[in-house]
C-alpha positions as CSV (number, residue, x, y, z in Angstrom):
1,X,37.8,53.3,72.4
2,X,35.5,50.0,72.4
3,X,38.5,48.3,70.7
4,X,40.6,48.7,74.1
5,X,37.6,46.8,75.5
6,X,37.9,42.8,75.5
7,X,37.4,39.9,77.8
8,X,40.7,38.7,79.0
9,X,41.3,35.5,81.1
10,X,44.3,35.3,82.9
11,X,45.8,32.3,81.3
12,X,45.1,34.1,78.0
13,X,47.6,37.2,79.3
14,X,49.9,34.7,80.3
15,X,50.2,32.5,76.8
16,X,50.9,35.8,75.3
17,X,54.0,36.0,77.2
18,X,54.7,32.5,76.2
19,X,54.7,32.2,80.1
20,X,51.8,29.3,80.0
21,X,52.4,25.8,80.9
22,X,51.1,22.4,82.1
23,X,49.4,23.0,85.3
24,X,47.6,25.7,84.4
25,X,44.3,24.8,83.4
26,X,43.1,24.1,87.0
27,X,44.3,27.6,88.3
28,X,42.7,29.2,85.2
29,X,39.3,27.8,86.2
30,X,39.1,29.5,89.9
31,X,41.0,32.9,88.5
32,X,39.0,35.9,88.0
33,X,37.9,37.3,84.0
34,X,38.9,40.6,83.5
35,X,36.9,42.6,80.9
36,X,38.8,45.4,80.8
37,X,41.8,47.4,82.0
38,X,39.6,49.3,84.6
39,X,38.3,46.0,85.8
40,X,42.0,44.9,85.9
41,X,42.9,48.0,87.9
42,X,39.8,47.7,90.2
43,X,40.8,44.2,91.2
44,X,44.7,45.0,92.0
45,X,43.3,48.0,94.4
46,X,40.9,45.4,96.2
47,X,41.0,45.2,100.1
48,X,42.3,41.9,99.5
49,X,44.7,42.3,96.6
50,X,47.5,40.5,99.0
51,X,45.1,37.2,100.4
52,X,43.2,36.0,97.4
53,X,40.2,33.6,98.5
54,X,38.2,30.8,96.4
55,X,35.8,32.3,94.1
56,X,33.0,30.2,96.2
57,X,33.5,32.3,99.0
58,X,31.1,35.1,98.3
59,X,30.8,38.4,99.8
60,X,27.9,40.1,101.2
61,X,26.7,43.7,102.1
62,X,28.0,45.2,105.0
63,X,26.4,44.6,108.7
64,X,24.6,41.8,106.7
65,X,26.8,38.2,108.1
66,X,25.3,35.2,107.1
67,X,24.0,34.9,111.1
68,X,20.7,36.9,110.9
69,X,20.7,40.0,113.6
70,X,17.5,42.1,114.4
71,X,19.6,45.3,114.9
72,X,16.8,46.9,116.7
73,X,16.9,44.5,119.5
74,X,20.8,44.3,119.9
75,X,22.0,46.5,122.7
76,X,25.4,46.7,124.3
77,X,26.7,44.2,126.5
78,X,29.0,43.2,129.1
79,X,30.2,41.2,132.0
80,X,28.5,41.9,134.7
81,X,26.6,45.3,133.1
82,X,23.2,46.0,134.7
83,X,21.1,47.4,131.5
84,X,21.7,44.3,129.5
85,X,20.9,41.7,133.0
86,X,24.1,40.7,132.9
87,X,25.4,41.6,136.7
88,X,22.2,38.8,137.9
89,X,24.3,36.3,136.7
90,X,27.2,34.8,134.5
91,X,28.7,31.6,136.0
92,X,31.3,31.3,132.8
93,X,33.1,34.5,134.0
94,X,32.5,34.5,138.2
95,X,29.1,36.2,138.3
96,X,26.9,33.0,140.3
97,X,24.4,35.2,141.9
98,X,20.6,34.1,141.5
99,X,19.5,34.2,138.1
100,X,15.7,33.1,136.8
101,X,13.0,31.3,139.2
102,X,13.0,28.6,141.6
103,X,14.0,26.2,139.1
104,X,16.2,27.8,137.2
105,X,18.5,28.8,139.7
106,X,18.1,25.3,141.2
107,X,19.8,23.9,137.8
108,X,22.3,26.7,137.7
109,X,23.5,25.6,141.4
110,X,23.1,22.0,139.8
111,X,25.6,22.5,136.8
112,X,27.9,24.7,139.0
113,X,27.9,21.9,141.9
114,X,28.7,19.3,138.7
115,X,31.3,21.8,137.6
116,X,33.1,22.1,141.2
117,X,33.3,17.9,141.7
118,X,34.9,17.5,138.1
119,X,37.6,20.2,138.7
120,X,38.2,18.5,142.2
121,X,38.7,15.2,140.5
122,X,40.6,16.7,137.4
123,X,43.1,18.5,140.1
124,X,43.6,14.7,142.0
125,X,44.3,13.0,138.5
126,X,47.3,15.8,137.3
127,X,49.0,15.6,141.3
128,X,48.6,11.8,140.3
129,X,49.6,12.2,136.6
130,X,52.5,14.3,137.6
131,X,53.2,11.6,140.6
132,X,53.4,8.8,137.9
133,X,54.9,10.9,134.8
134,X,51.6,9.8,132.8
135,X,52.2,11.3,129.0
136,X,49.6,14.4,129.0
137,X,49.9,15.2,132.9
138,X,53.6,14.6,133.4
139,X,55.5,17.8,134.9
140,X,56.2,18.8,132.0
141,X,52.7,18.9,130.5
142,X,52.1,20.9,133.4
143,X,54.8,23.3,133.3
144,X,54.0,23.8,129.5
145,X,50.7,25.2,130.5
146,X,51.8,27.1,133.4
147,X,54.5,28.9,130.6
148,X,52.2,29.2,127.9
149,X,49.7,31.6,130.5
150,X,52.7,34.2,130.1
151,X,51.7,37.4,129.1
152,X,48.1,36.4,128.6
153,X,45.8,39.0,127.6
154,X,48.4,41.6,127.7
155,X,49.1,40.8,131.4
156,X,53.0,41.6,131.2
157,X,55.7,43.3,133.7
158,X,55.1,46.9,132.4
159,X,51.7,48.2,131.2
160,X,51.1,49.3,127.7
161,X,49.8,52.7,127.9
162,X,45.9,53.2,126.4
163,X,47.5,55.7,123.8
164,X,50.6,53.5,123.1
165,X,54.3,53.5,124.8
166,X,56.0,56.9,124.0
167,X,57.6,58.1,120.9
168,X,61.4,58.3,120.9
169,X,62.0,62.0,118.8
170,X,65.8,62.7,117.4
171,X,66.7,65.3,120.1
172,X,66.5,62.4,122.2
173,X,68.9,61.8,124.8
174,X,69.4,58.5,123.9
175,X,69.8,59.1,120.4
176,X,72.9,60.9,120.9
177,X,74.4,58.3,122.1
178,X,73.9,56.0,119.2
179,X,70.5,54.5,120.1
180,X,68.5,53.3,117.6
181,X,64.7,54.2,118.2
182,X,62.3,51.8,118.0
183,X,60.1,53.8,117.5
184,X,59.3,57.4,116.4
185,X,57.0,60.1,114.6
186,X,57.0,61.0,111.1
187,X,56.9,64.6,112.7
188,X,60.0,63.4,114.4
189,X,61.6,62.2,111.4
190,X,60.8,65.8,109.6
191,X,58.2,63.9,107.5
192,X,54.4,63.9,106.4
193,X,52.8,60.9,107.6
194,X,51.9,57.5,105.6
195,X,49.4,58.7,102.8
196,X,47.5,56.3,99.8
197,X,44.6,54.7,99.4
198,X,42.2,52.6,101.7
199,X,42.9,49.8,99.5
200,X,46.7,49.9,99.8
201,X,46.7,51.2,103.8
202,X,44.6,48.0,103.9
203,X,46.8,45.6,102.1
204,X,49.8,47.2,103.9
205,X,48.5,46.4,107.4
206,X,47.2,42.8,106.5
207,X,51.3,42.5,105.3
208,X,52.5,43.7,108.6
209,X,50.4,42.0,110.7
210,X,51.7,38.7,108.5
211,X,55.0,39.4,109.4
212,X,54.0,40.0,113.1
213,X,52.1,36.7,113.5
214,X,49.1,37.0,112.1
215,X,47.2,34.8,109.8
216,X,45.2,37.1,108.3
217,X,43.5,40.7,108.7
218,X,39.9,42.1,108.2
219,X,38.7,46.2,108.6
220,X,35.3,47.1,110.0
221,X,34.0,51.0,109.5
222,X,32.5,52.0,112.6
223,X,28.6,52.5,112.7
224,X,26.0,53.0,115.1
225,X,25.0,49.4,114.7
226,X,28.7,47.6,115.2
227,X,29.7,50.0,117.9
228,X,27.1,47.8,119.7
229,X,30.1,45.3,120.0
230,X,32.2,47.2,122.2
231,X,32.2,46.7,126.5
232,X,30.1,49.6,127.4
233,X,32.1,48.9,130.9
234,X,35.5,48.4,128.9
235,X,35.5,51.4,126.0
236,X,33.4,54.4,124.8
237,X,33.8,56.3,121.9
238,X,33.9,61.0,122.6
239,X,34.4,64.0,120.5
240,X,38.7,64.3,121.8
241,X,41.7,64.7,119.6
242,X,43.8,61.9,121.8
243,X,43.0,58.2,123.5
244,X,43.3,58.6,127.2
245,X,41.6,56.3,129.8
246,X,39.4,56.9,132.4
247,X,39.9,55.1,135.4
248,X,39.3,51.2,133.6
249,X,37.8,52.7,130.8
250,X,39.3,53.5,127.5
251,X,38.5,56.3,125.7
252,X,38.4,56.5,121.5
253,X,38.1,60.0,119.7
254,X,35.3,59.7,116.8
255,X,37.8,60.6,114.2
256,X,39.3,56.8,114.9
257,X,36.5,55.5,112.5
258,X,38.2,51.7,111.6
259,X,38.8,49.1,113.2
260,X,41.4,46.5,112.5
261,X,41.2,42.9,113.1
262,X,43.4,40.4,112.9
263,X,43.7,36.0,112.6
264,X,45.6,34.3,116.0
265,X,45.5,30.8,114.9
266,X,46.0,27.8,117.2
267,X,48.2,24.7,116.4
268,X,45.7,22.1,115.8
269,X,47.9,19.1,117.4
270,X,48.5,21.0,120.9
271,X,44.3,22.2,120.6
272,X,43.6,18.4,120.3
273,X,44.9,17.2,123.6
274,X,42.2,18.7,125.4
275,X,42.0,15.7,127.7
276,X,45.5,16.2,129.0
277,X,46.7,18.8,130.2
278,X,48.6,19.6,127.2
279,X,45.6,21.1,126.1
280,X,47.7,24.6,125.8
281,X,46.9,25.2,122.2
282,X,44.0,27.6,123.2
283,X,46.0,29.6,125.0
284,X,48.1,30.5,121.9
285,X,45.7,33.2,120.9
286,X,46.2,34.9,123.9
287,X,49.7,34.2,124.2
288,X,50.6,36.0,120.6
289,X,47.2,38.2,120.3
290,X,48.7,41.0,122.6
291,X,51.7,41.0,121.2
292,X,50.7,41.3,117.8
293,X,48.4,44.2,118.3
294,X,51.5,46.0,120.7
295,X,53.6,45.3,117.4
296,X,50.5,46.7,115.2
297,X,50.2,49.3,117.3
298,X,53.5,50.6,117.3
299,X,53.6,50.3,113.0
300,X,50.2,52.5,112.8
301,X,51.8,55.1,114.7
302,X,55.2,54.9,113.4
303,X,53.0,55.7,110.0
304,X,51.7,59.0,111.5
305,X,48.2,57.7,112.6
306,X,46.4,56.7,115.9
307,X,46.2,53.4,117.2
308,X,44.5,53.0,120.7
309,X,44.8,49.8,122.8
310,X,48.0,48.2,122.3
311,X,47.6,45.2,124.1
312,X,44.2,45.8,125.6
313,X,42.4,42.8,123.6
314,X,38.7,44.5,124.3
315,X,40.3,48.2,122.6
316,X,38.6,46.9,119.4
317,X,35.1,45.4,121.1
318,X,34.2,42.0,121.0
319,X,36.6,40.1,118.7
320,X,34.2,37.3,117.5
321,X,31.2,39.4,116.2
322,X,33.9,41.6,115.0
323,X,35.7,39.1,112.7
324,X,32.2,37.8,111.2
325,X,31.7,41.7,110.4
326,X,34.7,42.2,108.2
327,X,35.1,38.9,106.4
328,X,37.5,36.8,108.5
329,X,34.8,34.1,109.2
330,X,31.3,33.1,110.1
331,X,30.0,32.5,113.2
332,X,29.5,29.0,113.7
333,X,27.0,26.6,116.4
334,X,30.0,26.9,118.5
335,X,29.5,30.3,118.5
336,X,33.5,30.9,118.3
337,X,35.1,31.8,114.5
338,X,35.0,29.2,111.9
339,X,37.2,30.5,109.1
340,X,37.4,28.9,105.4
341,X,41.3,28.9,105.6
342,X,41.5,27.5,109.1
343,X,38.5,26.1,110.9
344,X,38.0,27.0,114.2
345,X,41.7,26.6,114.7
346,X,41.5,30.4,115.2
347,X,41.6,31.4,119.5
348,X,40.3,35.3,118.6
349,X,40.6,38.0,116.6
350,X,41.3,40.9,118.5
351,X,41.6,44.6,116.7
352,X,42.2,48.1,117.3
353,X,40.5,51.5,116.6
354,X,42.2,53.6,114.4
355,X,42.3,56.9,112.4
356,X,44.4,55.7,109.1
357,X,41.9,55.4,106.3
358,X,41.4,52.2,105.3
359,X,38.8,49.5,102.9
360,X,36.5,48.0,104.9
361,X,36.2,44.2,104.1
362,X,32.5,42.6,103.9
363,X,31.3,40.3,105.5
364,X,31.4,36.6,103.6
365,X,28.9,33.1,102.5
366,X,31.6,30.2,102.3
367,X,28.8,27.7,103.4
368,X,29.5,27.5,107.3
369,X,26.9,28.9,109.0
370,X,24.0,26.7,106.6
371,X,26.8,23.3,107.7
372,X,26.9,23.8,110.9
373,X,22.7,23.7,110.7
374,X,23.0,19.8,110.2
375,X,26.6,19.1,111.3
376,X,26.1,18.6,115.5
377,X,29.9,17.3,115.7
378,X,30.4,19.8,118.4
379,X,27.7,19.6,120.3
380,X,27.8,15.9,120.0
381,X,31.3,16.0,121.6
382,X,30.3,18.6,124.1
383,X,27.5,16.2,125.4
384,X,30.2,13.6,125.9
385,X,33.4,15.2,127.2
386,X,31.7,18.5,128.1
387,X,28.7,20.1,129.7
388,X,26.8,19.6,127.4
389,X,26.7,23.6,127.1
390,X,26.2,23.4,123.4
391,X,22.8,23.2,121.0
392,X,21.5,20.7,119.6
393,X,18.4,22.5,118.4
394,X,17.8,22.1,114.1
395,X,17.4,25.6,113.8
396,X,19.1,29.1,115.4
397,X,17.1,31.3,117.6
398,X,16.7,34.8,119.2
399,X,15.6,33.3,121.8
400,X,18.3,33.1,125.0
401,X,19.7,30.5,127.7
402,X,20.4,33.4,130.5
403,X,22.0,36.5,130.6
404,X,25.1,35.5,129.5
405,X,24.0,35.6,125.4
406,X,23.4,38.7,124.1
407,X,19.9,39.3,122.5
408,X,19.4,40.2,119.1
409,X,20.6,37.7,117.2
410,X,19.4,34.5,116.0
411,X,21.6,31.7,116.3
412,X,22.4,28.4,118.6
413,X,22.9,29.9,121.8
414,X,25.8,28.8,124.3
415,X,24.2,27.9,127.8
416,X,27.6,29.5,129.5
417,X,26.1,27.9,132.7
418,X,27.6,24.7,131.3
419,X,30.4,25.7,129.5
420,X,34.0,25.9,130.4
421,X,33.7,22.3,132.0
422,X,36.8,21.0,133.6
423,X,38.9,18.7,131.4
424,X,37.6,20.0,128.2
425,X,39.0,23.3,126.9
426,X,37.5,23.3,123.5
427,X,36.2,20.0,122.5
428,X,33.9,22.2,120.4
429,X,36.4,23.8,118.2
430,X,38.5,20.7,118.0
431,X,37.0,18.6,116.0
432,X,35.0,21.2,114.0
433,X,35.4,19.7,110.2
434,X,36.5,23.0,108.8
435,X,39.7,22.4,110.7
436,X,41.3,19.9,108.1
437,X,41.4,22.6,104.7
438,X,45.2,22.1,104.6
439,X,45.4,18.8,105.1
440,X,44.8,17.1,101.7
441,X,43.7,18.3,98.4
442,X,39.7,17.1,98.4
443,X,38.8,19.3,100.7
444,X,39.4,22.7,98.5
445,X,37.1,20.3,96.4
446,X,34.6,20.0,99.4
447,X,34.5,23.5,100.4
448,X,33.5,24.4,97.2
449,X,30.4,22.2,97.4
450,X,29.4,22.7,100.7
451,X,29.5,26.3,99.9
452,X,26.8,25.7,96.8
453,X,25.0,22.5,98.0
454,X,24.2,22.1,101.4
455,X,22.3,18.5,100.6
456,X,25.7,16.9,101.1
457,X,26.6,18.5,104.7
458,X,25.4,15.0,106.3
459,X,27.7,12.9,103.9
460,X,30.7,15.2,104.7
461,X,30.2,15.1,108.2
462,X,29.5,11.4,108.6
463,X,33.1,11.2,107.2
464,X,35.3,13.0,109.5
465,X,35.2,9.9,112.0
466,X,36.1,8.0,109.1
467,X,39.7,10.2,108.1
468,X,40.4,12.2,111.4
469,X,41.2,11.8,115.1
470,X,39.5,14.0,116.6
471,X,41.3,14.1,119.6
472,X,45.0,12.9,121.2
473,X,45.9,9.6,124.3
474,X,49.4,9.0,126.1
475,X,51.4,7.8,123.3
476,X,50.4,11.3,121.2
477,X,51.6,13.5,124.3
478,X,54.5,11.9,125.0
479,X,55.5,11.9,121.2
480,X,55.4,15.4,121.2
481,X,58.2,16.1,123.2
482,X,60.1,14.3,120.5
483,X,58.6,16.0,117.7
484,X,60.7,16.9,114.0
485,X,61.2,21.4,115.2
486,X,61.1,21.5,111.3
487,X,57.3,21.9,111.6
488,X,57.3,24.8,113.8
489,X,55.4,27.1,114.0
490,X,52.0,25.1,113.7
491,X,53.7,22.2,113.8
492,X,51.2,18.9,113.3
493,X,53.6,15.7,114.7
494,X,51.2,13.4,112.8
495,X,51.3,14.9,109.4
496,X,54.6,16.8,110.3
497,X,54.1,19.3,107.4
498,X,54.0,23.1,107.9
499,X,50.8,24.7,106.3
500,X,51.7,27.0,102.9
501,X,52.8,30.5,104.0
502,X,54.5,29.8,106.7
């Protein structure tokens, strides 16, 4: 049988179809080698058979991200949840009561008191923007934010039930007369449910979710480490046969063993106003992020399996730590997702439990977390526009700002004291350098190298001032109202070019 056996590139398959042409030689270099027809059949069953990735973006064992975590430490966490210190104090989400000693709750009052005279003077320039019709604070602007909170977080007119809205069977009355469900079981139907592989069930989500609005989709297999990453006030996991909720907590039967997780990107232009108050690109995540897990949700079931959440966006635990787990990024000094495809032009990735088998996907080395080491872009704009709420240390930590960090992993901890300061909105994310992928050819060349030689990170982030704006004035925001709809739907008015795939 060794004569079946031979090393096959893919440009050598396709000049024996006489298919090969100009243009190939630069594909051929960052396509896989097969060595044989298993290999070949291995590859095609892949997790990821439908979003192919550079070949310098590396996986790594699961539970293992490229952010060190001392598992043993790590316990649950949660707003305001009294094993983990968490109900002494966390100013970034309401919770202001003492936290620390003398002095330390002395500078928390300081930052908060900071905080309160901003916000004061940030509300007197939009009544004055909107007064004067100033590009960025204008009406408009303001209405455009006030639209794009909508259905935020899954806030809508009717609640999505924990289990999911309920299933329309043939005997329906509605049915007879000439409904079309929109939804119903394969028991209804007089079917099995959805059966193949984890592979395929995995590439069959991550193409559903792309028609729903997602960018891209990762899987995590629960364990008793990751399960660390759900709201111990929010979620908990029991030995039931259905999802039901109990009081404000959602329950998830055991048998619902993967999670799925999915890529709400932001437009970059609308993200980079973040001193007007068209700053409502952030918001886009959790504008689309409910509806596309209401929309996944509905397709899991449809297929026969379980699906709890909907458009409860903690159903799936934390979404960042949850997105580094399965692959769709690392975590990054901002401590939000950087992905290789997008940057930190990615709001959350928010996911659901579920009980269809599926591939998990690994966790992944595309030289982020070691740039980010020497980079200080967002922390240098944070100190300037911000609160200064992000590191500037040389090297991560385990060791914490307050209660609001969680403990047990070693990184470059967000002081949330400081964070959230009025006018910014993400002046971290905004001008991470990761952000500009799509945006001319070099940079597939540059990830490459930054992923294998981290001596150039300095030289690649002294040029981004050079080649980028990092953020929008008046004539940008009042451009945008005039922009060409052709670019839609991350439309970038500068560039006015619609990334690939879209």
């Amino acid at each position: 049988m060794s004569k079946f056996h031979s090393t096959v590139t893919r440009r050598d398959f396709m000049k024996g179809l006489g298919l090969a042409g100009a243009g190939l030689g630069a594909a051929a270099a960052a396509t896989p080698v097969f060595h044989d027809l298993d290999e070949l059949a291995s590859f095609s069953a892949s997790p990821w058979a439908n979003f192919k990735r550079p070949r310098y973006i590396t996986e790594r064992e699961f539970g293992n991200p490229t952010t060190e975590i001392d598992w043993s430490i790590m316990q649950p966490w949660d707003w305001g949840y009294e094993p983990c210190n968490t109900h002494i104090a966390n100013p970034g989400h309401g919770f202001i009561q003492p936290y620390g000693d003398t002095e330390t709750q002395a500078k928390v009052k300081e930052w908060l008191s900071i905080i309160g005279n901003v916000r004061k003077q940030q509300y007197s320039q939009i009544l004055s923007g909107i007064k004067s019709g100033t590009p960025g604070y204008a009406l408009r602007d303001v209405a455009l934010g006030v639209g794009a909170t909508y259905l935020t977080f899954g806030r809508g007119p009717m609640p999505i039930p924990w289990g999911g809205p309920e299933m329309i069977t043939p005997d329906d009355p509605d049915a007879d007369r000439g409904v079309i469900p929109e939804m119903i079981t394969p028991e209804g139907r007089g079917v099995p449910k959805w059966t193949g592989t984890p592979e395929e069930a995995t590439n069959l989500l991550r193409a559903a979710a792309h028609f729903f609005g997602a960018a891209n989709l990762g899987v995590v297999e629960f364990d008793a480490n990751n399960k660390k990453f759900f709201y111990p006030k929010k979620t908990r996991f029991e030995d039931v046969d259905e999802p039901y909720q109990d009081g404000r907590v959602g329950v998830i039967p055991n048998k619902c063993r993967w999670g799925v997780y999915v890529v709400v990107r932001m437009p970059a232009e609308m993200t980079k106003r973040h001193l007007a108050r068209q700053n409502v690109g952030p918001w886009y995540g959790y504008m689309y992020g409910p509806i596309i897990l209401n929309r996944m949700q509905r397709f899991i079931k449809c297929l026969g399996y379980q699906a709890p959440g909907g458009s409860s966006y903690t159903a799936g635990g934390m979404n960042v730590p949850m997105g580094v787990m399965c692959g769709l990024s690392e975590l990054g000094r901002t401590n939000h997702h950087i992905t290789p495809e997008w940057g930190s032009m990615v709001r959350y990735t928010p996911g659901m439990p579920t009980d269809l088998p599926l591939a998990p996907t690994k966790p992944i080395d595309a030289g982020i977390w070691k740039f980010c080491a020497t980079c200080k872009l967002c922390s240098d704009y944070c100190n300037e526009y911000g609160g200064g709420a992000q590191s500037m240390d040389d090297e991560p930590t385990y060791e914490v700002t307050g209660p609001w960090n969680r403990a047990g992993v070693k990184k470059y901890h967000l002081n949330w004291a400081r964070c959230c300061f009025p006018g910014c909105d993400l002046n971290c994310g905004t001008v991470c350098v990761f952000n500009h992928h799509d945006s001319a050819s070099i940079h597939e060349v540059i990830m490459g190298v930054v992923s294998t030689t981290p001596v150039l990170n300095s030289f690649f982030r002294s040029m981004e001032g050079l080649f980028y704006k990092a953020y929008r004035d008046e004539d940008d925001c009042a451009i945008w109202w005039d922009r060409d709809l052709r670019t839609w739907p991350y439309d970038n008015v500068l560039g006015g070019s619609t990334p690939p795939g879209w």
